[in-house]
C-alpha positions as CSV (number, residue, x, y, z in Angstrom):
1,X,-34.5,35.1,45.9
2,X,-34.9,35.4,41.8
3,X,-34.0,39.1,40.6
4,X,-37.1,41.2,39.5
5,X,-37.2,42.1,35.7
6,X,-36.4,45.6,37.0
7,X,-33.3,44.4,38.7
8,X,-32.1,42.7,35.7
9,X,-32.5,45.9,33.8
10,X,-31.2,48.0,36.0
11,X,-27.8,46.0,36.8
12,X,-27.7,46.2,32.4
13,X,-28.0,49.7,32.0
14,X,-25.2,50.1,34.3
15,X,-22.8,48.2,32.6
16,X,-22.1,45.5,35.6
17,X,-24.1,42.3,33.9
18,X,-22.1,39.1,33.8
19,X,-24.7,37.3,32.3
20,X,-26.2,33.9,34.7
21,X,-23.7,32.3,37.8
22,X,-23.8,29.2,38.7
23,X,-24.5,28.5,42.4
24,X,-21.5,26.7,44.2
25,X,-23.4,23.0,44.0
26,X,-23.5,23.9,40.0
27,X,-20.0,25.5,39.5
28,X,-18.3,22.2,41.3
29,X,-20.4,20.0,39.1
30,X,-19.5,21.5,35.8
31,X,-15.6,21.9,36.9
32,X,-15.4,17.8,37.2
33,X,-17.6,17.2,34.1
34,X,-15.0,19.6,31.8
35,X,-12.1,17.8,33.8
36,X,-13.5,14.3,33.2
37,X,-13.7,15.6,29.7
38,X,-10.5,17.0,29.0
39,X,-9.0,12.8,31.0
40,X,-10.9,11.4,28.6
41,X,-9.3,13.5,25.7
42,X,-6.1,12.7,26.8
43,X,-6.5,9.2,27.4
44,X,-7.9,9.1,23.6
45,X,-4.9,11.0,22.2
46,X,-2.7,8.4,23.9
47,X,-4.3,5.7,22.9
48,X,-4.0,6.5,19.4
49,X,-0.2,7.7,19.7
50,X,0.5,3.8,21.2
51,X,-1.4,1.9,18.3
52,X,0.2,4.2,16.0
53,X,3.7,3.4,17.7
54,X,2.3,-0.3,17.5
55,X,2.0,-0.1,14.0
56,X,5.6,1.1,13.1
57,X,7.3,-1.5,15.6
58,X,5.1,-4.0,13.3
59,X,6.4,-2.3,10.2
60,X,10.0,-2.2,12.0
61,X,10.1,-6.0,12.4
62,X,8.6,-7.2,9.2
63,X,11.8,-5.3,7.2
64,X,14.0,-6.7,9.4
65,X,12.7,-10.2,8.5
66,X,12.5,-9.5,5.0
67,X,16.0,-7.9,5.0
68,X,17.4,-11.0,6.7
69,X,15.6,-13.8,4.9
70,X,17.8,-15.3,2.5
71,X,15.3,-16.2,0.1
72,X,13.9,-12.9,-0.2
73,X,13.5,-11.2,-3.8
74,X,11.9,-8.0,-4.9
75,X,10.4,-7.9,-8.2
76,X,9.3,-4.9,-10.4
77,X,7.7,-5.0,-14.0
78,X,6.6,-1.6,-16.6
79,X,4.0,-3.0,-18.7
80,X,1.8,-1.6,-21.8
81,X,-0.8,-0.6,-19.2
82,X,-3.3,-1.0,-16.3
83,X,-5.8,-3.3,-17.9
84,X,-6.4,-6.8,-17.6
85,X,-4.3,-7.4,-21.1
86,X,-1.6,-5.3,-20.1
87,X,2.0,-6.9,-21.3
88,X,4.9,-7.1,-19.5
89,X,8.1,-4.6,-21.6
90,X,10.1,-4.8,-19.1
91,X,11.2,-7.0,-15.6
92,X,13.5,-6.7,-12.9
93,X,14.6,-8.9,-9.9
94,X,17.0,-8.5,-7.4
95,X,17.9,-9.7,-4.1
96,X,17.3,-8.2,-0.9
97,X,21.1,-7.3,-1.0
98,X,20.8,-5.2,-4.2
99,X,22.3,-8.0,-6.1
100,X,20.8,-8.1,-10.0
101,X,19.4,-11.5,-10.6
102,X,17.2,-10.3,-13.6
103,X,16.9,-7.1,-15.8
104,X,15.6,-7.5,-19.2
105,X,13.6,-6.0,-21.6
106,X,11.1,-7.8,-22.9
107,X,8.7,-7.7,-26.5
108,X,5.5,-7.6,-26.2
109,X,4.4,-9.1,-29.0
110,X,1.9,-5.8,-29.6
111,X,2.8,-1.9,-30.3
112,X,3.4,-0.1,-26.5
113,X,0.8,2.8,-26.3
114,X,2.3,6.4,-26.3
115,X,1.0,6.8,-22.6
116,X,1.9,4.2,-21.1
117,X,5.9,5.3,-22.4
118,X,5.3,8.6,-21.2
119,X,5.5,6.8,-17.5
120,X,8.2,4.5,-18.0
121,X,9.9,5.8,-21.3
122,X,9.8,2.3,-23.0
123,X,9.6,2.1,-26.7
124,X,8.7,-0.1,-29.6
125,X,12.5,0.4,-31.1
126,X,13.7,-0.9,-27.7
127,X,12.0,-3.7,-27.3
128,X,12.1,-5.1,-30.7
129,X,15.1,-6.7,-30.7
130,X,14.1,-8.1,-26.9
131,X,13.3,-11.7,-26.4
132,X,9.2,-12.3,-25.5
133,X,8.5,-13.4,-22.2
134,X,8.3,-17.1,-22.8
135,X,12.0,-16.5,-23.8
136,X,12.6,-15.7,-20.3
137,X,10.7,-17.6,-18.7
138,X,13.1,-20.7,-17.4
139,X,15.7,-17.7,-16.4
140,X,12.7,-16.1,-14.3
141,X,11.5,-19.8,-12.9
142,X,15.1,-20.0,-11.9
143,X,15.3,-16.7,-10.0
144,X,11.6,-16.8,-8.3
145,X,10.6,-20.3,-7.8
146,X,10.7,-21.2,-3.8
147,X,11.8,-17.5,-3.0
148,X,10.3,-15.2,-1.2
149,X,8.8,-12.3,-3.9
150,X,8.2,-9.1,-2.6
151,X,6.3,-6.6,-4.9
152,X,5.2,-2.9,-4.7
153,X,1.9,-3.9,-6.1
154,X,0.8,-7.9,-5.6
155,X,-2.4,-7.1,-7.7
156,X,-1.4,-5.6,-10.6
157,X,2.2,-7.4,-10.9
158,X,0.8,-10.7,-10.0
159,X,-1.8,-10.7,-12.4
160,X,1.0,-9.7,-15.2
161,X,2.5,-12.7,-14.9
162,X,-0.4,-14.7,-14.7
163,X,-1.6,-13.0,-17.9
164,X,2.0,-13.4,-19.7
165,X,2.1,-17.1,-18.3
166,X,-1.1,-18.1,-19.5
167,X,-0.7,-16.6,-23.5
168,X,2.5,-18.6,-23.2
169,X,0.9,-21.4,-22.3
170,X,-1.8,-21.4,-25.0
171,X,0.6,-20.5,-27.4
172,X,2.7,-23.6,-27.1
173,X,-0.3,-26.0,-27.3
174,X,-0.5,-27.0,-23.0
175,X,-3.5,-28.9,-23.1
176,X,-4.1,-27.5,-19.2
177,X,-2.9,-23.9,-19.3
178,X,-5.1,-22.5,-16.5
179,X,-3.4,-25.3,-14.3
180,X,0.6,-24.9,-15.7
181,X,-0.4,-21.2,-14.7
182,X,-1.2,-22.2,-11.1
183,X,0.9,-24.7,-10.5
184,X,4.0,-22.3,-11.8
185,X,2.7,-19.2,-9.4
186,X,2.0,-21.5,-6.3
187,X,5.9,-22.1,-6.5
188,X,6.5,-18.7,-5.7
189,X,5.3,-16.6,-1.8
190,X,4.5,-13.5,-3.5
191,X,4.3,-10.3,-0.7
192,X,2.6,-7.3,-1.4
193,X,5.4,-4.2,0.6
194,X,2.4,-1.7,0.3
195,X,0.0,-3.6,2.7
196,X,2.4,-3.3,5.7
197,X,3.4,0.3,4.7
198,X,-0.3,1.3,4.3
199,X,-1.6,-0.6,7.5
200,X,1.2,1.9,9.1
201,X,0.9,5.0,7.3
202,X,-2.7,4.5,5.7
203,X,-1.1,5.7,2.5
204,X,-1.3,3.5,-0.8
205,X,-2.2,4.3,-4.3
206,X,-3.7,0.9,-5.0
């Protein structure tokens, strides 16, 4: 039988109020739906703690391979910026090993902007004694072509040497520099080293 109003009250006004029950029917009902709840939380939890496991054994595996394959080199560039005209000032490669197979300086051919040696403390006086980078470029053929190239940023360093190739190839009169340029990078398996780490960690500056 439903309390009168003046139940209600009364049962306030002396300070023994609970607020609403739940019959036994109701109480049983909302026990399973907060248990099937808090299953279903769990089972969330550990499905994202396996994928994410997932994903470092993935990580894991693909150092390992690069670590172990012989043909694997890692490449890094400073340039005179992050536009499309940037040039490359300066280039690196070495083998998975550590071992130096190129370090040089190289002249742009243009001034290097004050901000962009603020980042990787290049300067004009350095490089101006440095050979361009068509004066390195059968040394660099010799030390990517067929190898494995792994990079910190594909994009940007790919697109480097693409620019640096192509001016080089105009320069010395190739009647089909666009191809030269193509057929030269297609001789090299460039790898981008942030797109694992970042499918992992979801953490890449781009």
């Amino acid at each position: 039988m439903t309390a009168t109003d003046e139940e209600v009250a009364a049962v306030r006004a002396a300070g023994t109020w609970c607020g609403p029950r739940w019959c036994l029917p109701c109480a049983e009902r909302d026990e399973r739906e907060r248990a099937e709840r808090e299953r279903e939380r769990r089972e969330a939890e550990e499905r994202v703690i396996e994928m994410r496991w997932r994903e470092v054994e993935v990580l894991e595996e693909w150092v390992r391979e690069v670590l172990a394959d012989p043909d694997t080199v890692i490449l890094d560039t400073e340039t005179t910026g992050l536009h499309d005209e940037a040039r490359i000032v300066d280039l690196g490669v070495i083998t998975a090993a550590g071992d130096v197979l190129m370090d040089t300086l190289i002249n742009p051919g243009e001034p290097i902007p004050a901000d962009a040696t603020d980042i990787h403390g290049i300067t004009d006086a350095q490089v101006a004694m440095a050979p361009s980078f068509g004066g390195v470029l059968d040394r660099l053929a010799a030390v990517l072509h067929g190898r494995r190239c792994v990079i910190c940023n594909r994009v940007f360093d790919v697109a480097r040497l693409r620019h640096e190739l192509t001016v080089h190839y105009r320069q010395t009169g190739h009647q089909n520099p666009e191809d030269a340029v193509d057929s030269w990078l297609g001789t090299v398996r460039f790898e981008d080293a942030m797109v694992p780490y970042s499918d992992c960690y979801g953490d890449w500056s781009g």
